[in-house]
C-alpha positions as CSV (number, residue, x, y, z in Angstrom):
1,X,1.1,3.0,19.8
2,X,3.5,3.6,16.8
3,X,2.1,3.6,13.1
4,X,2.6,0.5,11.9
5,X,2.6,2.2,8.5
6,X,4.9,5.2,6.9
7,X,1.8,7.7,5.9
8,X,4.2,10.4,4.9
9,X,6.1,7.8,2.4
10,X,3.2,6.9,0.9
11,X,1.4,10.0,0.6
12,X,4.7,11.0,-1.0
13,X,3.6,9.0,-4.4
14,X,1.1,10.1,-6.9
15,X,-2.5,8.4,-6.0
16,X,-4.6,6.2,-6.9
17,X,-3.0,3.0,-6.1
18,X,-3.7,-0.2,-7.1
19,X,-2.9,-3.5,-5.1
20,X,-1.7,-6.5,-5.8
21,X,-3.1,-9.4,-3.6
22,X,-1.2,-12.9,-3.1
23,X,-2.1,-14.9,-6.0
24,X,-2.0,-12.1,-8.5
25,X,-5.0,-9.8,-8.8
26,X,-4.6,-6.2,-8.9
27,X,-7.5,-4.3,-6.8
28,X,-8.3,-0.3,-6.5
29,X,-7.0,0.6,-3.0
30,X,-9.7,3.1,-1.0
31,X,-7.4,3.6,1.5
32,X,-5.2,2.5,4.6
33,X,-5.4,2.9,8.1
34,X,-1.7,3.5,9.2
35,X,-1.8,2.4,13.3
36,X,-2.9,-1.2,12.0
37,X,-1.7,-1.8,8.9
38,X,-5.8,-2.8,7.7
39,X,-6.6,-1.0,4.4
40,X,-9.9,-1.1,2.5
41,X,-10.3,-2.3,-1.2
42,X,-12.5,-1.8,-4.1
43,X,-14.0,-5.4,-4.9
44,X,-16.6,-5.1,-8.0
45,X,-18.2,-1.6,-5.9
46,X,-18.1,-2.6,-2.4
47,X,-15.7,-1.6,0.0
48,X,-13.7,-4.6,1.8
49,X,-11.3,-4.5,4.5
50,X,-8.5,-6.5,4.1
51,X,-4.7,-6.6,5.9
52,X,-1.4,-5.1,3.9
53,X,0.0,-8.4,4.7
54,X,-2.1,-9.9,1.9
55,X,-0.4,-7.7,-0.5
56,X,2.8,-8.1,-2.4
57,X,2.9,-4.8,-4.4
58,X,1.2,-1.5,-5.3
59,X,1.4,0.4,-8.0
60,X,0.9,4.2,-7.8
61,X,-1.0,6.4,-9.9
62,X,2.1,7.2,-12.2
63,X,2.2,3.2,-13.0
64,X,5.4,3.0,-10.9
65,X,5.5,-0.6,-9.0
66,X,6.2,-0.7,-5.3
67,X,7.2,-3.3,-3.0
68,X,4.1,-3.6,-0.1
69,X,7.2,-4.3,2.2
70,X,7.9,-0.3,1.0
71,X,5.1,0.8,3.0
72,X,5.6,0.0,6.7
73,X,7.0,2.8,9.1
74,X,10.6,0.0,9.4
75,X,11.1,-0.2,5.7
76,X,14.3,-0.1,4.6
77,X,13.7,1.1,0.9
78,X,15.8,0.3,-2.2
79,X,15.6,0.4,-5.6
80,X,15.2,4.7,-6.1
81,X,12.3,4.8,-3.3
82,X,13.2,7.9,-0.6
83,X,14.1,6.7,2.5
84,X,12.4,7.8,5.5
């Protein structure tokens, strides 16, 4: 099975992230699980798995904003991001 996810792209960017979910609020990101694209979340000190597919944008530990789209293995990146 092929990572679903590019772990070497985004291990590339300074860490912590932070997530944004569909409908607008930013959560920490604990980490992601590449093969399945499943990532947990830091909601109010509990861990919580959720899908990348829920997500519309991170933002790295340097404040830099990144398209979720960015992060999977196929991504065709743009705007300055490295292309795998």
């Amino acid at each position: 099975m092929n990572d679903l996810l590019d772990m070497e792209y985004i291990n590339s960017l300074p860490q912590p992230f932070l997530g944004r979910q569909l409908g607008g609020w930013w959560w920490p990101v604990h980490d992601f699980e590449v093969q399945t694209g499943l990532m947990r979340i830091d909601v109010c000190g509990l861990l919580q798995v959720t899908d990348i597919g829920e997500f519309t944008a991170f933002r790295d530990g340097a404040g830099i904003e990144h398209d979720a789209e960015d992060f999977y293995s196929d991504a065709i990146r743009t705007k300055g991001a490295a292309n795998a």
